[in-house]
C-alpha positions, 0 to 999 in steps of 0.5 A, a space after each residue: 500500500 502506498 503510503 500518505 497521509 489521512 488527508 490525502 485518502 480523505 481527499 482521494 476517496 471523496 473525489 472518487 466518490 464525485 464530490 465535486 465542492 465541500 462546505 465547511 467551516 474552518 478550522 477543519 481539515 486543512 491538510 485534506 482541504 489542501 489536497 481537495 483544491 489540487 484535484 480539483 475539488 471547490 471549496 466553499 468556506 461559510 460563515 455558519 456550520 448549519 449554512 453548510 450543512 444546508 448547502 451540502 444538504 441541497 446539493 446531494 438532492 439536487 445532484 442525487 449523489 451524497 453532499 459533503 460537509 465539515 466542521 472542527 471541534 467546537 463546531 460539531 453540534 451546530 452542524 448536527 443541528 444543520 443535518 436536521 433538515 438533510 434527516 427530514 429531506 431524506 438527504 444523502 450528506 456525509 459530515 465530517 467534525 474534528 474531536 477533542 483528542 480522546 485523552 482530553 475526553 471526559 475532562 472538560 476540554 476548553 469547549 468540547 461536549 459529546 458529539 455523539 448523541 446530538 449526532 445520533 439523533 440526526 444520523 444513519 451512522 456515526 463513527 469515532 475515527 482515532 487514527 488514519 488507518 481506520 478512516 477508509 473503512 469508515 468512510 466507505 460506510 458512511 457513503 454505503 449508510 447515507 445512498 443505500 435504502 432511505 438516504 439520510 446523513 453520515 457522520 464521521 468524529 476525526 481525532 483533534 480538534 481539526 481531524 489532525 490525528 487522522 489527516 495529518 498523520 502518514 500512514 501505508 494507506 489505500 484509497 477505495 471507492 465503491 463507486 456503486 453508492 456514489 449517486 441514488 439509488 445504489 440498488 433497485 429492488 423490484 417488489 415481488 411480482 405476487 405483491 404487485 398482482 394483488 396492488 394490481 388488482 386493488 387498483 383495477 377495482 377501486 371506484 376512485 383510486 387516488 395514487 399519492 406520490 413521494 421524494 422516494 419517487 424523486 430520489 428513484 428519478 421515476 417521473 416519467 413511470 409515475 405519469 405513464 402508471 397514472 395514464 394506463 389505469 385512469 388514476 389521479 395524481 397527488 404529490 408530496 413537497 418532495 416529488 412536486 416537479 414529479 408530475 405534471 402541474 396542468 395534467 388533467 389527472 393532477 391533484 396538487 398538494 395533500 397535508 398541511 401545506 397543502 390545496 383544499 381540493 387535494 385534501 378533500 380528494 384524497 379524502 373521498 379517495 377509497 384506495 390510496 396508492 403511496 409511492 415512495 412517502 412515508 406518510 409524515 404528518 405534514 403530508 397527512 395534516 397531523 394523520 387526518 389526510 385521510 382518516 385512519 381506516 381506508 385501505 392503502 397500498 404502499 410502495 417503499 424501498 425501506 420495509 421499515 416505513 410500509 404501513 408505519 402511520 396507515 394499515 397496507 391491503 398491500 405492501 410493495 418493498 422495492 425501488 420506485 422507479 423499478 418496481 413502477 416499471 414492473 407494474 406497468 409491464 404487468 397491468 391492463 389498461 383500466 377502465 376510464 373511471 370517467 365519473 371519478 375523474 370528473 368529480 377530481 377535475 371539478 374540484 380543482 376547478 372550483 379551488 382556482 376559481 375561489 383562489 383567481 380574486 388573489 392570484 390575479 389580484 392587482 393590488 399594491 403591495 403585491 398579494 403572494 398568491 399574484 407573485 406565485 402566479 408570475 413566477 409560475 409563468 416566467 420561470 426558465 424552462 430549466 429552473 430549480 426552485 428552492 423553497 424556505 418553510 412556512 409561508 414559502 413553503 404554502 406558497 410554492 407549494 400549492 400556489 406556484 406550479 411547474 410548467 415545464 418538465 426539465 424543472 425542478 423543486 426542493 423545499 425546507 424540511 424543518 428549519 426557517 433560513 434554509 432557503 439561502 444557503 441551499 440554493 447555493 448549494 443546488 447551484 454547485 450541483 447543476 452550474 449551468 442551471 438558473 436557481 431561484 430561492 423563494 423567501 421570506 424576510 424572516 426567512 434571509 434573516 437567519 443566514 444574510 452572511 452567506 451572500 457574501 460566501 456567494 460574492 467571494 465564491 461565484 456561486 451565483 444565485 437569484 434569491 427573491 425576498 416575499 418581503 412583508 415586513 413581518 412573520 405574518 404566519 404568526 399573526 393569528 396566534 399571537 393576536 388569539 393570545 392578545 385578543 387582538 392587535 396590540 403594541 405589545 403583540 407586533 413586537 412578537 411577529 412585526 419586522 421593521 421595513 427593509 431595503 434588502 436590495 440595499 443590503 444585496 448591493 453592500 455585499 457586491 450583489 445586485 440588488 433588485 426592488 419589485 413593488 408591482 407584479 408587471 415588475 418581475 419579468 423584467 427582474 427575473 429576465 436581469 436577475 438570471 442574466 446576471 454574472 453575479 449573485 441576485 437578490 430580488 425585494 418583492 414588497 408584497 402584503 403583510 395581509 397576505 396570509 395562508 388559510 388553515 388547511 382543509 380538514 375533514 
């Protein structure tokens, strides 16, 4: 075996692996940052641990391959709180983290705590790595642990604060790379063919069969089976936050979102469903509205990679264990064409229907300051063709998701899975993954609060997003709460939801941005077309109503 140091195997394993960027804050590693630039690896120094966690976390699901992200020591527990978002997306990150040499342990080093269980907490594995010799077994596992079933994030502790005693020590060492678990998903399990004969034949009785759609499906890449499934057997389609881009916005069979985020016409549907197909979900509470979509009893078919997840929140008439992708494929090898369920399908249309009408008086609105639902309708028809959309939570979140719709085919969505300020430094993150593709991040001003330093991350390292700011000077989606407690408006209940107006164009501008202001929805055409045009980072200030508030989802 040759012999190198731990930060060259480091190094050598992940750019097998095809890591093409690292997000970091120092003072991590610098011997493996070193040997990184010199096979060409961009490094991405940022001003925050969870802001890396959260551009490898956009990055791994964009790129559908695992992210990479490192801390030091004192730094650990804050990227452990960043890998919450990469845990609730399903998101294949590999963290890496110096730790206090193990003499020191136990002894209240200066600044050190356990790693371990905050790490566990948000982990698939989590591995203490003492000297180099160890690192390449570890590693391996770490890359087959994150991409194999469910992706979820790895960890690795490095001995020292900065992962010295592992990346600056030499060794006889040798760089192996399973190149197999170097993109999702590694393996593609086909459910067996008794299992799909008996889905089969559930879906080819129901009345009114509604298929719900997951990131499992997004992760597998099997949009086009999904829409071909749905066409060959006459089934509606509602999608999960995670497989948004995965069907057709303005297909006739298209739902919309069902869940918390959600569109009344999705939850009431999947409501009056009598069998639901789930592929590739697992059935969380914002997808079910807190397991209220539907009620509990209806029967179920569920298509998981993971067998762990089949039936965990509803009881299966059938559980398929496969990959997405493949197993869609099996079936539509397998299936007849259904009867048309004409009647059905009319009852769905109508009730999409009639939700866009009731919708229409905000989503056409004129009014200054501009309505979210009217900036929604304006991206949905001015996105490029190619566009990633990167969402925040809360209001972004209801927004894109319900209100924006995808138009073409070769875009592409990802959301927040838990923490507000996501949105930033994850599409910087999507951005490395696909260079040449234009990356809009929807926020909030109480959304670009959190990470506002990261633009200049973007300015120093050319990572040249757009981030457009729903700017209402406010987090209205606090409002109604706040004000129940209070019973009412009051001084002391806007201190508890109510920002002061800000000029984030003007901020843009003092990190070298370009900064961009929009007060009418005839404006951003024009500021998207400048936006994407420029070779910079951009940031767009949508003044918009803090009336603007989402209705309760719908529930039965």
């Amino acid at each position: 075996m040759p012999r190198m140091t731990g930060g060259k195997l480091l190094a050598d394993t992940v750019h097998g692996y095809g890591i093409s960027h690292v997000f970091f804050m120092p003072y991590i590693a610098p011997r493996a940052l070193m040997e990184m630039e010199y096979l060409g690896i961009k490094r991405v120094q940022t001003h925050g641990e969870k802001a890396a966690a959260y551009m490898a976390d956009a990055y791994a699901r964009v790129k559908r391959a695992p992210g990479l992200c490192m801390a030091q020591s004192v730094g650990a527990v804050n990227l452990a709180a960043g890998l919450q978002d990469a845990w609730l997306s399903c998101a294949p990150v590999v963290a890496i983290t110096g730790r206090e040499w193990q003499g020191h342990q136990l002894r209240h080093a200066y600044q050190e705590v356990d790693h371990m269980a905050p790490f566990s907490a948000v982990t698939d594995y989590s591995a203490y790595v003492a000297r180099p010799e160890e690192l390449s077994h570890h590693l391996r596992q770490a890359f087959r642990a994150a991409t194999s079933g469910t992706p979820r994030p790895t960890h690795l502790d490095l001995q020292g604060i900065d992962g010295g005693g592992v990346v600056n020590v030499e060794a006889d060492l040798e760089v192996v790379v399973e190149e197999q678990f170097a993109a999702l998903p590694p393996f593609r399990p086909v459910a067996d063919q008794e299992s799909i004969n008996a889905a089969l034949g559930l879906l080819a009785r129901a009345q009114k069969p509604v298929i719900v759609a997951g990131g499992g499906l997004t992760a597998s890449d099997g949009r086009a089976e999904l829409i071909a499934l749905a066409e060959k057997l006459s089934i509606p389609v509602a999608t999960a936050l995670n497989a948004k881009a995965m069907f057709p916005a303005e297909h006739p069979l298209a739902v919309g979102l069902p869940g918390s985020y959600s569109r009344a016409c999705a939850n009431q549907i999947v409501c009056e469903a009598d069998l639901l197909f789930y592929i590739g979900s697992h059935t969380g509470g914002q997808l079910t509205n807190n397991y209220s979509i539907p009620p509990p009893g209806g029967a179920v078919i569920q298509l998981d990679i993971n067998p762990e997840e089949i039936g965990r929140n509803y009881a299966i008439s059938v559980g398929l264990h496969g990959d997405a992708r493949a197993t869609l494929r099996q079936m539509l090898a397998t299936a007849e064409a259904a009867p048309a369920r004409s009647e059905w399908i009319a009852w769905v249309q109508e009730r999409v229907s009639n939700w866009w009408d009731e919708e229409d008086r905000h989503y056409s609105s004129d009014e200054i300051p501009m309505r979210p639902e009217r900036l929604c309708k304006e991206l949905s028809e001015q996105l490029p063709a190619d566009a990633i959309l990167v969402s925040d939570t809360g209001h972004s979140g209801v927004w894109t998701g319900a209100m924006l719709d995808l138009r073409h085919p070769t875009q592409s969505y990802i959301r927040c899975s838990g923490s507000l300020g996501w949105g930033l430094p994850a599409a910087m993150g999507a951005k490395c993954a696909a260079p040449a593709r234009p990356v809009l991040c929807f926020t909030g001003d109480g959304g670009i609060w959190y990470h506002i330093a990261e633009l200049e991350t973007a300015v120093r390292c050319g990572i040249n997003t757009v981030t457009l700011v729903n700017n209402n000077h406010s987090l209205n989606q606090e409002r109604d709460g706040v004000e129940a407690i209070y019973g009412g408006t009051t001084s002391g209940s806007d201190e508890l939801w109510l920002f002061e107006d800000t000029d984030f164009a003007a901020i843009a501008e003092s990190f070298g941005c370009l900064g961009l202001t929009v007060t009418k929805p005839s404006e951003i055409g024009a500021a998207l077309e400048r936006a994407f045009a420029a070779e910079r980072p951009v940031v767009i200030d949508v003044k918009t109503t803090v009336e603007g508030i989402a209705p309760r989802a719908w529930s039965p």
